[in-house]
Each structure stands twice: as C-alpha cells, then as structure tokens.
C-alpha positions as CSV (number, residue, x, y, z in Angstrom):
1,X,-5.2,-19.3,8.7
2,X,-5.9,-16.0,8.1
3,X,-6.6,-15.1,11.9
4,X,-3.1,-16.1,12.6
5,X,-1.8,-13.8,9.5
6,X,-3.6,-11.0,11.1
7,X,-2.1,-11.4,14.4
8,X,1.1,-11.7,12.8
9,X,0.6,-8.4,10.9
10,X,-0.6,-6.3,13.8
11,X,1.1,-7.5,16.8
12,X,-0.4,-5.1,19.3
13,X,-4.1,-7.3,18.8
14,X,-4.8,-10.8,19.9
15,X,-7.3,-13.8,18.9
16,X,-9.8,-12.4,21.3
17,X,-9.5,-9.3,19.4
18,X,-9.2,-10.6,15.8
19,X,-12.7,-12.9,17.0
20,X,-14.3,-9.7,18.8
21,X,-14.0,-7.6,15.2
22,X,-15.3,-10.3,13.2
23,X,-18.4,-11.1,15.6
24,X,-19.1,-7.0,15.1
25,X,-19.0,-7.4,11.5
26,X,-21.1,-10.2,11.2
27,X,-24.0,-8.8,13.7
28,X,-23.3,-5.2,12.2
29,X,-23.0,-6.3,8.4
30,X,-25.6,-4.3,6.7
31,X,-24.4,-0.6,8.9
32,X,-21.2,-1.2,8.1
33,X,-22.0,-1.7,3.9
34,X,-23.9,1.5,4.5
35,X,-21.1,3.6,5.9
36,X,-18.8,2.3,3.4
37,X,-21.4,3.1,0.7
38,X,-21.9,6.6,1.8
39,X,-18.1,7.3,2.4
40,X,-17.6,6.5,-1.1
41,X,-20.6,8.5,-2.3
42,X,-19.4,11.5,-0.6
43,X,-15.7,11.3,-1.9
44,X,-17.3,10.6,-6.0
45,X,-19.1,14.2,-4.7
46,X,-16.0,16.2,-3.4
47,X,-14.2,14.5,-6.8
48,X,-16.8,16.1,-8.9
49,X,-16.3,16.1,-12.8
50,X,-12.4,16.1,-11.8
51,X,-10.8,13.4,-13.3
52,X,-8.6,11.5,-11.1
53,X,-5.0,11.6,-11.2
54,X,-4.7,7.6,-13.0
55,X,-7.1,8.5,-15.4
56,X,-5.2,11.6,-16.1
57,X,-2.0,9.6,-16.7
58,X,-4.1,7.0,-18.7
C-alpha cells in the first residue's frame, strides 16, 4: 500500500498523518492546483528567454 510506503519513507509521520494530508488534498484540490500552477508560472517568468541548463547540454 502506498500509505504504508510513505510511512516507511518518512518515519517521523504516522497513518493519522499520512490520512490527515490526503483528506486536505481532497477538500482543498482545486487551491492547491492553483498554487502549483502559479509557482510554476512565476519560475517560467524569473527563467525568462534563458534557456535551461538540459536544454543547453541538449
């Protein structure tokens, strides 16, 4: 199960934890796809026309 994995992983969290993020998540989904949304937006705008190191090396 991939609870048990993620106890496993990260020691210092328990089940009620592992539950307790996933039951924010699911309440919270649409915030949360916005934050990540905007993160990403702002790091394309600090980028700017820099390329990125891969494609550099590609």
């Amino acid at each position: 199960m991939v609870k048990h994995e993620i106890i496993y992983q990260h020691p210092s969290i328990n089940l009620a934890d592992v539950y307790a993020a996933l039951a924010y998540y699911h309440d919270h989904q649409e915030e949360i796809r916005q934050q990540i949304e905007e993160g990403e937006n702002f790091a394309k705008q600090l980028q700017g026309n820099k390329p990125s190191l891969i494609e550099k090396i590609l």
